[in-house]
N, C-alpha and C positions, 0 to 999 in steps of 0.2 A: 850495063845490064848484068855483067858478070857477078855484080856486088848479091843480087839475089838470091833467095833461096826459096826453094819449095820444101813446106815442110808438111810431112804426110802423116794425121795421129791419127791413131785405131783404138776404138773404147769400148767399153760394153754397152750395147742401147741404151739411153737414156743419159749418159754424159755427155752428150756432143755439145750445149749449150752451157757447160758449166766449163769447157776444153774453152771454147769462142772467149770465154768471159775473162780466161786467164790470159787466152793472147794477146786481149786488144787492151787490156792492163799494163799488156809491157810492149805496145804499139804496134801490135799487126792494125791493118785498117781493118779487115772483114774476114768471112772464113767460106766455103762452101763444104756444106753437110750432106754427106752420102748414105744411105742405110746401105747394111754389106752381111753377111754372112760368114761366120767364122767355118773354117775349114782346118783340123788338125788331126791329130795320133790320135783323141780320142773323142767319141760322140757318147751322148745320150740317146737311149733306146727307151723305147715308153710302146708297149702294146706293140714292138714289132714295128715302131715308126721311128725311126734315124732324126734326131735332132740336134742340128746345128744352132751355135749361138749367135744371135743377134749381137750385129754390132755396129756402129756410126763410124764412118771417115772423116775427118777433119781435113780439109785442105785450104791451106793461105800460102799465100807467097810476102815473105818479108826480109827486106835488107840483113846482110850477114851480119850485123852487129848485133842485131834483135833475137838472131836463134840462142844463141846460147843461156841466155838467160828465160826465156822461154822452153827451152828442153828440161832448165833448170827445177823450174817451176812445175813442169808436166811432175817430172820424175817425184818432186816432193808432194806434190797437190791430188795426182789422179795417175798415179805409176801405178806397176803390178801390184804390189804392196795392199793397193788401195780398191774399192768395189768398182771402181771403174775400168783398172788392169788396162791401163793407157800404155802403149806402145808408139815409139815415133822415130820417126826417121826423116831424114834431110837432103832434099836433089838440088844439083846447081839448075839455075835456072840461063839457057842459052839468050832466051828471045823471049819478048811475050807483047802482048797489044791486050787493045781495051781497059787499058789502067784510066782512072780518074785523071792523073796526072796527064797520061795522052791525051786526054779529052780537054784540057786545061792547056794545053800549048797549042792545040788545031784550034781552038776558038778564037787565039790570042793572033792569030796569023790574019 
């Protein structure tokens, strides 16, 4: 299990499915999509109303071989650079259950 990783992208609304498209291109299986709110140094103000920016989380967990080329890909594809200003980062993964794969060895028993 140690071999995993969680990898956690931040985009601007509207790239989360174009974020999925890149992963599972270079073999995440799947991703879960969060809408979030951005929170920084500086807002927009419109009529005395504080506006944060919308934005999607991308969450997958994929074997340590796969991040790199995947961070690779963000950073050229949907990085800051880019209208999506993709931001990412990478947690070890300790444990986790309800993978496909567990589901595929408890049937096999």
């Amino acid at each position: 299990m140690s071999t995993m990783k969680a990898l956690m992208i931040v985009v601007n609304a509207g790239f989360a499915e174009e974020i999925v498209d890149i992963t599972r291109k270079l073999g995440a299986g799947g991703a879960t999509i969060l809408n979030a709110r951005g929170e920084g140094s500086t807002h927009k103000t419109i009529m005395g109303i504080t506006i944060d920016s919308e934005k999607e989380l991308v969450l997958s967990v994929v074997d340590a071989e796969t991040v790199q080329p995947i961070l690779d890909a963000i950073v050229k594809e949907a990085g800051i650079g880019t209208p999506a200003h993709g931001v990412c980062f990478v947690l070890p993964v300790e444990n986790m259950t309800g993978t496909v794969a567990e589901m595929t060895r408890s049937s096999e028993i």
